[in-house]
Steps between C-alpha positions, in 0.01 A plus 500: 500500500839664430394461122195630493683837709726489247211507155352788738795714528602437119133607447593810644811620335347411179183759598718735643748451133180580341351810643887644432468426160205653438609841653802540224536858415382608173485866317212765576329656199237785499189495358266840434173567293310771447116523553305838543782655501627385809858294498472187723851292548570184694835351586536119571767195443497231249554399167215422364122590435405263721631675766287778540093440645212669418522603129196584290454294199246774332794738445730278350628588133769358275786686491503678761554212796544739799342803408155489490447223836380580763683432803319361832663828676450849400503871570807758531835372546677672777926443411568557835241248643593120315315187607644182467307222411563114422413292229119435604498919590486471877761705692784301587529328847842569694681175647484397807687226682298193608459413865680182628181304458479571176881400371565164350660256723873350395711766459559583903829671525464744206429875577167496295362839706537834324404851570175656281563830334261644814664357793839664340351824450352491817851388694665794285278778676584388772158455641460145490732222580501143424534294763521101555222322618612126535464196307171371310414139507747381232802673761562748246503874656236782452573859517279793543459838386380742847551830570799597684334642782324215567860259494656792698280469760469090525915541494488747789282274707733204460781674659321564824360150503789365659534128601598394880818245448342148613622413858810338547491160628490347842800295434854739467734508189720202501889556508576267169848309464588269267862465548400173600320327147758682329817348623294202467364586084918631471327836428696723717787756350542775732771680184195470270502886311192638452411858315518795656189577423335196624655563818372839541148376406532191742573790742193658537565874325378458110399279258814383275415730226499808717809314690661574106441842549654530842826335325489728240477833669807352744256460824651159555795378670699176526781479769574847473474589109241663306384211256294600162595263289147288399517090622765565688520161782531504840598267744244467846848584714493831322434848674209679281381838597312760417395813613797474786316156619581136479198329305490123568239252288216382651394253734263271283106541521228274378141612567202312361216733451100379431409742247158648532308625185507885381920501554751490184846373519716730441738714759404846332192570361481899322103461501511473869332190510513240751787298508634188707792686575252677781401210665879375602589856513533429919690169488905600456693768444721381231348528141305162353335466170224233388594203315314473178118655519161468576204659275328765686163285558712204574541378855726281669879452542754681390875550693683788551888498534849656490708220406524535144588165435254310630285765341643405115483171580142493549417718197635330252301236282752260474517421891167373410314685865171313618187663489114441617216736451146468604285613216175609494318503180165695370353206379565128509801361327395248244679175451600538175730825601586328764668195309691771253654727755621188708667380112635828468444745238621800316457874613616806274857515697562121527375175545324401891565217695264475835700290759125384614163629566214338760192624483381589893111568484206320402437800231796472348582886560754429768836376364828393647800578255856402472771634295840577448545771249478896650379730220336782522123479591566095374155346724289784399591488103470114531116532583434742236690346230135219561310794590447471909544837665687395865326701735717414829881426467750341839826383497466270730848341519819602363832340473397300797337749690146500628278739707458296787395756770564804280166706477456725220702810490715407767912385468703268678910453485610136351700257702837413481394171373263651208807724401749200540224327238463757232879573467653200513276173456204677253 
C-alpha cells in the first residue's frame, strides 16, 4: 500500500511538472489586416502558426503569410483595452490554491499553502482578512479569506465568552517533602547555585525571560547589591529582592487536569481563545505552566506544574514518557494497516515506531494506542499517513497516570507518591 501511495504521488509531481512546462513564457507578436477599410488586430502568445484558432483557409496567399488571414477575432482595437488570451484563445484562468482534500498525500510538514493574487489584494484594502480555519483531513491547515467585519465581530464575542475555572477538588493541596527519598537517592545539596533568573521565575513574579529584563534594568537584588550581570548563580541561603521585598521560590505544585474539547494549550492566547490556563486558573496562586500539549479537539490528561525539572524531564524524548490514547476512527481499520503501523514505518519527519495498538470494538473504529515518541499532532498524522481521519482523540494515561475518578474538565492535585514516582523512579 505504501507503494502504490508512493506511484500516486510521483504521478502527481510529474502532472503538476507538466502543466509548468507548458506555461513557459514566450514573445507576443501583432497581427493586423485590412478589409473594407476597416483595420482589425489581435494580440496572442506563441511561436508558431499553430497557435492561433480560427483562421480562414479561403484568404490564404503565398507570400504574404499574415496579411491577408483572417483572424477568429475582429473589430477595432482599443490600446488602452488589451485582452489576454492563451494558447487555445480562452482568457486565462488565475491560480488558486487547492483545498486540503485535494493535495497529494506524503509531503506533511512542508508549507504547501499560498496566498492567490485576490486574497492579497483583498488583505491589502484592508477589507478582507484571512483567517485560519483548522485542519482538513490530511492534518494540514486551511485558511480563509472573510471580511474583517465579520472576524471582528466573531473576535469580539470570544472575549466575553469567558470560561468558569473548573472547581477545585474535594481533597486539599498536599504539603510535598521529599527530603526524605532524597537523602535516601544522595540527591540533596542544600549549596547547589542556581541562576538568578531561575530563582526569580521559581518565585512566582515573571517568566525567566522577562526575569532577564528585570536583571538588566537593575530591579534585582542579591544580599544587598544591584546584580545585572546575565547567569549570574545564586545560592538558596541568599537574600533576593526586588521591589523593596524578599522573593522566595515556590512551594512545588502538580495539578493533573482532564482536558475537555474546544481548549488549546497554551498560557496566552492573542486570539482570545479558550485556553487550559482558564480552567486551573482557581487552583494556586503561584504561577504553573502545562507540560507538553494537547491538540485543541483532544481530550484527556495533561499536568500542569512549577517545578521545572520534573517538567524537562518529562518533555524530553529521550526519557522515553508512556503514553495511551483511545482512538476513534471514521471507518474501520483494516488489517493490513494494522500489521504496518505495529512494524513501524516512515513519516516525512522520521521514521514511527507504535509501542502497541489493540483494537477495542467489534467495528474496528475504536482503537487503543501505545507509544513513546511526543511529536507534534504524532496519533493524528499516523492515521492519515493510511488515510483514516480520527474523529475522537483521549489520553488516557500518561507517565503512569490515569483518570480514575477525574470527570471531564475537572483537576485534581497529585500525591506525594505520584510526584515521588515521576522524579525519581520514572
Amino acid at each position: 500500500m505504501l507503494n502504490a501511495m508512493k506511484k500516486d504521488n510521483n504521478r502527481n509531481q510529474d502532472s503538476r511538472k507538466g502543466s509548468k512546462s507548458g506555461s513557459s513564457k514566450e514573445g507576443k507578436r501583432d497581427f493586423s489586416s485590412t478589409r473594407n477599410d476597416k483595420k482589425t488586430s489581435f494580440e496572442g502568445r506563441g511561436k508558431s502558426e499553430s497557435s492561433y484558432k480560427g483562421r480562414n483557409s479561403k484568404d490564404e496567399s503565398k507570400g504574404k503569410r499574415w496579411s491577408t488571414e483572417k483572424p477568429a477575432y475582429s473589430g477595432k482595437s482599443k490600446p488602452t483595452e488589451k485582452k489576454e488570451f492563451s494558447l487555445e484563445g480562452h482568457p486565462k484562468k488565475k491560480y488558486t490554491p487547492k483545498t486540503s482534500e485535494q493535495r497529494p498525500a506524503g509531503s506533511y510538514g512542508k508549507s504547501s499553502y499560498k496566498k492567490n493574487d485576490d486574497s492579497k489584494s483583498a488583505e491589502k484594502s484592508g477589507d478582507f482578512k484571512t483567517v485560519y480555519k483548522g485542519r482538513g483531513k490530511d492534518e494540514r491547515p486551511v485558511f480563509e479569506t472573510v471580511k474583517r467585519s465579520d472576524a471582528d465581530a466573531k473576535a469580539s464575542k470570544k472575549k466575553f465568552n469567558k470560561v468558569m475555572p473548573a472547581e477545585a477538588p474535594a481533597e486539599p493541596r498536599p504539603n510535598y517533602n521529599f527530603e526524605v527519598i532524597e537523602k535516601k537517592l544522595n540527591k540533596t545539596n542544600k549549596n547547589e547555585a542556581i541562576r538568578l533568573n531561575k530563582y526569580i521565575s521559581n518565585s512566582g513574579i515573571c517568566s525567566r525571560r522577562e526575569a532577564d529584563n528585570l536583571i538588566q534594568s537593575g530591579e534585582i537584588k542579591v544580599n544587598g547589591q544591584v546584580i545585572m550581570e546575565m547567569g549570574y548563580k545564586v545560592q538558596l541561603s541568599d537574600v533576593v529582592t526586588y521591589k523593596g521585598k524578599n522573593i522566595n521560590p515556590e512551594k512545588p505544585v502538580y495539578v493533573l487536569l482532564n482536558k475537555p474539547k474546544d481548549f488549546i494549550t497554551t498560557t496566552d492566547d492573542p486570539m482570545e481563545r479558550k485556553t487550559v490556563m482558564q480552567l486551573v486558573s482557581n487552583a494556586c496562586k503561584e504561577r504553573i505552566f502545562p507540560v507538553g500539549r494537547l491538540d485543541r479537539n483532544t481530550t484527556g490528561l495533561l499536568l500542569f506544574t512549577n517545578d521545572g525539572e520534573l517538567a524537562a524531564k518529562l518533555s524530553h524524548p529521550s526519557n522515553q514518557i508512556k503514553k495511551i490514547y483511545q482512538v476513534t476512527l471514521d471507518k474501520p481499520l483494516t488489517r493490513v494497516d494494522e500489521e504496518v503501523i505495529l512494524e513501524g514505518f516512515e513519516l516525512e519527519d522520521g521514521p514511527v515506531k507504535v509501542n502497541d495498538m489493540q483494537v477495542l470494538s467489534k467495528d474496528r473504529t475504536i482503537l487503543g494506542l501505545e507509544i513513546h515518541i511526543g511529536r507534534n499532532r504524532i496519533v493524528r498524522r499516523i492515521f492519515a499517513h493510511f488515510g483514516y481521519e480520527v474523529e475522537a482523540l483521549d489520553r488516557v494515561m500518561y507517565a503512569g497516570l490515569d483518570k480514575k475518578d477525574l470527570t471531564r474538565g475537572n483537576y485534581r492535585f497529585l500525591t506525594e507518591k505520584e510526584v515521588i514516582n515521576l522524579k525519581y523512579f520514572k
